[in-house]
DODO-178639 format. One line per field, with one value per atom (N, C-alpha, C): residue number from 0; residue in one letter; atom name; x, y, z. Coordinates in nm, 2 decimals, m for minus. Atoms other than C-alpha are relative to their C-alpha. Example, Ala and Ser with C-alpha at 12.3 -4.5 7.8 and 13.67 -1.06 7.14 Angstrom:
<recs>
nr: [0_0_0_1_1_1]
rest: [A_A_A_S_S_S]
atom: [N_CA_C_N_CA_C]
x: [0.09_1.23_0.09_m0.09_1.37_m0.08]
y: [m0.12_m0.45_0.12_m0.11_m0.11_0.11]
z: [0.00_0.78_0.00_0.00_0.71_0.08]
</recs>
This chain:
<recs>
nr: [0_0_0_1_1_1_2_2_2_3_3_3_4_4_4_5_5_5_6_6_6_7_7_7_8_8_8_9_9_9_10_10_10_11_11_11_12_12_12_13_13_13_14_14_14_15_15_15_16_16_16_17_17_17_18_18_18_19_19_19_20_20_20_21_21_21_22_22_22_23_23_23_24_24_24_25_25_25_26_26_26_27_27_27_28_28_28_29_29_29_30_30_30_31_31_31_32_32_32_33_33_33_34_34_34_35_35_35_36_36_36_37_37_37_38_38_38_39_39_39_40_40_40_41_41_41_42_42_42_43_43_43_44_44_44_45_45_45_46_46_46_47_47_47_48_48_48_49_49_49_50_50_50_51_51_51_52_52_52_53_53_53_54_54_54_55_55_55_56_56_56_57_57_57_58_58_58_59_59_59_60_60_60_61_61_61_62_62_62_63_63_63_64_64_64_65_65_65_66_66_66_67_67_67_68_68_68_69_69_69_70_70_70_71_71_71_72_72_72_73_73_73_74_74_74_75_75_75_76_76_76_77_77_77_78_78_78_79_79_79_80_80_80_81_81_81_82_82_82]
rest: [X_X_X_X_X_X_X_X_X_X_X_X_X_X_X_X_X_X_X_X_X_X_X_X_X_X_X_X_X_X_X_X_X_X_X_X_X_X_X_X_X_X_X_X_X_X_X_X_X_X_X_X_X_X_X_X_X_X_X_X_X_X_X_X_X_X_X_X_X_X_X_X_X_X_X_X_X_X_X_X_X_X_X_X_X_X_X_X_X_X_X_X_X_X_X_X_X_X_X_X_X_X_X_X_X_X_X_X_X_X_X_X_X_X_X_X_X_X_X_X_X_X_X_X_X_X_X_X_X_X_X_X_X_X_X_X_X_X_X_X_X_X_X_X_X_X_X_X_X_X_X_X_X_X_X_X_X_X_X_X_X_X_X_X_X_X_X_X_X_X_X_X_X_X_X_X_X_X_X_X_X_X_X_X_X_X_X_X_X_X_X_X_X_X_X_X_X_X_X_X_X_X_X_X_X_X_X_X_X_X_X_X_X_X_X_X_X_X_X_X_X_X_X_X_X_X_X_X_X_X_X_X_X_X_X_X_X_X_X_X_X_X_X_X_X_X_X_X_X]
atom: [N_CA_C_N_CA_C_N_CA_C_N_CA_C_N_CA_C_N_CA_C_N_CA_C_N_CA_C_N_CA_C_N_CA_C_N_CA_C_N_CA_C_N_CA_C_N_CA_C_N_CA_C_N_CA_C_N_CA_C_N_CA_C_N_CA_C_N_CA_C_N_CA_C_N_CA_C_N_CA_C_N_CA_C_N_CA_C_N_CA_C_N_CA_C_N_CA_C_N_CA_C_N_CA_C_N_CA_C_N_CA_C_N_CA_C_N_CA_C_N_CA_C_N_CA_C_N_CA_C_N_CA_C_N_CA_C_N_CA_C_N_CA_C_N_CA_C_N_CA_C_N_CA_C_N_CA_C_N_CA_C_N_CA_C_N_CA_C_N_CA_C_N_CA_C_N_CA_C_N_CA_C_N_CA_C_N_CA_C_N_CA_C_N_CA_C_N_CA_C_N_CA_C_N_CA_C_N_CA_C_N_CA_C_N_CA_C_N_CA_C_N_CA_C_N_CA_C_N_CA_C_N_CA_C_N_CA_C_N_CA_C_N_CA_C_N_CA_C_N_CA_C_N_CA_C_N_CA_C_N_CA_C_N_CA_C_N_CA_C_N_CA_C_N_CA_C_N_CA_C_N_CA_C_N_CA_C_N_CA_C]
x: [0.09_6.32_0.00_0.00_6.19_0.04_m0.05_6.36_m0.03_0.06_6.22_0.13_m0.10_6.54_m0.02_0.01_6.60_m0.10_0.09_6.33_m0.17_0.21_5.92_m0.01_0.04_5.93_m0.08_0.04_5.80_0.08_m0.06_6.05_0.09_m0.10_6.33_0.12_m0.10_6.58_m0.02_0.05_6.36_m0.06_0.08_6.25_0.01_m0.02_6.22_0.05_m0.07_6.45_m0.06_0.03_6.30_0.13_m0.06_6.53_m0.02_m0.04_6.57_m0.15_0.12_6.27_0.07_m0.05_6.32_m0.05_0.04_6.14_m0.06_0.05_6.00_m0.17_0.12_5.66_m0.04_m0.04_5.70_0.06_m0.03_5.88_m0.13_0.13_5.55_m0.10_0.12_5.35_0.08_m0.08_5.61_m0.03_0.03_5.55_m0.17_0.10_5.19_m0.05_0.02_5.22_0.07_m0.06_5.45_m0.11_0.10_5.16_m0.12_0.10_4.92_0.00_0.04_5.05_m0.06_0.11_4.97_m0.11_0.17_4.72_m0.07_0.08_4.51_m0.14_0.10_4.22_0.07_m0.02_4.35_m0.01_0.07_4.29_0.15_m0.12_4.60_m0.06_0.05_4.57_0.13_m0.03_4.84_0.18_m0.20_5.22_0.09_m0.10_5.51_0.17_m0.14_5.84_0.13_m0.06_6.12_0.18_m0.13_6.54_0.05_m0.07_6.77_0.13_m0.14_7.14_0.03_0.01_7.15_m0.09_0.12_6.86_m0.13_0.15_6.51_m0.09_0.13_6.17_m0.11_0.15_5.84_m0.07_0.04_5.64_m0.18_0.13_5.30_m0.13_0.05_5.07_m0.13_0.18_4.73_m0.06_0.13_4.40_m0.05_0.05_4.33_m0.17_0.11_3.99_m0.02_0.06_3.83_0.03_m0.05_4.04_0.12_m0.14_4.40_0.07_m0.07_4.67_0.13_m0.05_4.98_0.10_m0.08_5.31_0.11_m0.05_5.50_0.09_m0.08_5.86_0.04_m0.05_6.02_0.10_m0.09_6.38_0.02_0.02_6.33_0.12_m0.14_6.68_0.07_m0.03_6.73_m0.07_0.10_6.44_m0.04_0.02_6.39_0.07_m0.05_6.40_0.00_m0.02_6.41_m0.12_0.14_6.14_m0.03]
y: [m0.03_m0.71_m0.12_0.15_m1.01_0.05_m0.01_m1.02_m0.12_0.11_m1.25_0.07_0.01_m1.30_m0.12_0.10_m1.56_0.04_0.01_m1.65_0.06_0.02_m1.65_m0.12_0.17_m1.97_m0.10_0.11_m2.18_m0.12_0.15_m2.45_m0.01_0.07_m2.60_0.10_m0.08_m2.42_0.18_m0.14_m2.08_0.05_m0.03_m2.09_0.12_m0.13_m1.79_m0.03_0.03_m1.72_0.06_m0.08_m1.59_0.00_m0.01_m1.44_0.10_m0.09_m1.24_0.02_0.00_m1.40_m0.06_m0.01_m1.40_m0.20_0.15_m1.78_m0.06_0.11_m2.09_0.06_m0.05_m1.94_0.14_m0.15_m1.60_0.00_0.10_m1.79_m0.04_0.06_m1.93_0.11_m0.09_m1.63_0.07_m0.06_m1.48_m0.10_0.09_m1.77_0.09_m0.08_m1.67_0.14_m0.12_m1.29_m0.01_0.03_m1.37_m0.01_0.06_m1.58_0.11_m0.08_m1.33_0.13_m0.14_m1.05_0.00_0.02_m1.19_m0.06_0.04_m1.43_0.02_m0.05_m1.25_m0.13_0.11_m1.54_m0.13_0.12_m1.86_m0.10_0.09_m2.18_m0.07_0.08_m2.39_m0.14_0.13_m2.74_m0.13_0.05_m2.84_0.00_0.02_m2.85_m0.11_0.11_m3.05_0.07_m0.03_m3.02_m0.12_0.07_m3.14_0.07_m0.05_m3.16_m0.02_0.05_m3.17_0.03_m0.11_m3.09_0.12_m0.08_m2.97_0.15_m0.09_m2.73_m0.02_0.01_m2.69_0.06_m0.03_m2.64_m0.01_0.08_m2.62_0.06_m0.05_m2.62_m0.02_m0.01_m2.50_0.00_m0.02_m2.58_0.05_m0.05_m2.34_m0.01_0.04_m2.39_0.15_m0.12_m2.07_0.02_0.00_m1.93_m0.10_0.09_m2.17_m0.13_0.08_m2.46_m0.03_0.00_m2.42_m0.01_0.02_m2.55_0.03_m0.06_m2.39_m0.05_0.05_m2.52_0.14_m0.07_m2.25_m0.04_0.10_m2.35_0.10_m0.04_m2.14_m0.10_0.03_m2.20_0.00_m0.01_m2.24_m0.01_0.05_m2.30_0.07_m0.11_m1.99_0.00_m0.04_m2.01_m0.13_0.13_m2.39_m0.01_0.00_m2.50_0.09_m0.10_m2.19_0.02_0.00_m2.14_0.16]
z: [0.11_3.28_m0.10_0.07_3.07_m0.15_0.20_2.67_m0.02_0.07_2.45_m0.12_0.09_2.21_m0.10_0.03_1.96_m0.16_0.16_1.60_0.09_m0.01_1.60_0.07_m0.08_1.75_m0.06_0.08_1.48_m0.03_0.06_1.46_0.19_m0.07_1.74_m0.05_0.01_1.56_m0.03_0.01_1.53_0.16_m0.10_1.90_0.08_m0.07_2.13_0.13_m0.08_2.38_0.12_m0.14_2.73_0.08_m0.09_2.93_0.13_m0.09_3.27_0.07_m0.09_3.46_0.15_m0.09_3.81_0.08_m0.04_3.87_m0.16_0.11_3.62_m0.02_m0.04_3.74_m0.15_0.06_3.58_m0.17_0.14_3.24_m0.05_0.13_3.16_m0.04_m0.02_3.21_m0.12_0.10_2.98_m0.18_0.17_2.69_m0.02_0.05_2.73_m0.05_0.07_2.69_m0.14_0.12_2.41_m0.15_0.08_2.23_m0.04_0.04_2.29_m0.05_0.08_2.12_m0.18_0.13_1.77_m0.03_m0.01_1.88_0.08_m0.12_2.06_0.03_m0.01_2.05_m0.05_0.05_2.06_0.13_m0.11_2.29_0.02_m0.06_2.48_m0.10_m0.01_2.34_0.03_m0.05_2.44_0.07_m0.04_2.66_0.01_0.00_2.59_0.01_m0.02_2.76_m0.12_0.04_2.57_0.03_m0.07_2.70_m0.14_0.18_2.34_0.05_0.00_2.34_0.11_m0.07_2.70_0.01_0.03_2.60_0.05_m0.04_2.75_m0.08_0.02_2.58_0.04_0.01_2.59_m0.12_0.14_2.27_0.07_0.00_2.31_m0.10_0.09_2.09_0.03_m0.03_2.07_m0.15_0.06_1.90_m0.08_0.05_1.64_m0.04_0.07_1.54_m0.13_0.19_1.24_0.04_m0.03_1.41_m0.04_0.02_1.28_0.19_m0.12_1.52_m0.05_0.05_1.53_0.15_m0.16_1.81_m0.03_m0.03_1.93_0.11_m0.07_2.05_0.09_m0.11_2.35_0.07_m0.04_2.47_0.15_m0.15_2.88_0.07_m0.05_2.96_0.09_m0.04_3.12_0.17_m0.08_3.37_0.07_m0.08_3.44_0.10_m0.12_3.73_0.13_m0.12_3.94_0.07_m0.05_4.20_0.02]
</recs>
């Protein structure tokens, strides 16, 4: 069962934790349901992986109605890598 532990995911040190995906596959689909429960309309514009302090991310950043952009961090450390 996937848990999303951890902050809102607004910063590096607020990011969301995905855990208890069975592949890296399944992890991203998980960032996306994540995203889309408060933003229901919003556009990808863009993914960036980043390694820190033995830690994995990706920060997503999506495109809101009006044109606000908004990055959304997710802790992958859990899930990278696995096929």
């Amino acid at each position: 069962m996937i848990q999303y532990k951890g902050g809102s995911g607004s910063s590096e040190q607020d990011a969301v934790i995905i855990l208890g995906t069975e592949s890296e596959l399944e992890g991203v689909d998980a960032e996306y349901e994540f995203i889309q429960s408060p933003y229901e309309h919003f556009e990808l514009d863009s993914q960036t992986f980043l390694e820190k302090e033995n830690k994995k991310y990706d920060i997503l950043t999506i495109k809101l109605p009006g044109g606000a952009k908004k990055d959304i961090w997710f802790d992958i450390s859990d899930f990278y890598g696995r096929e």
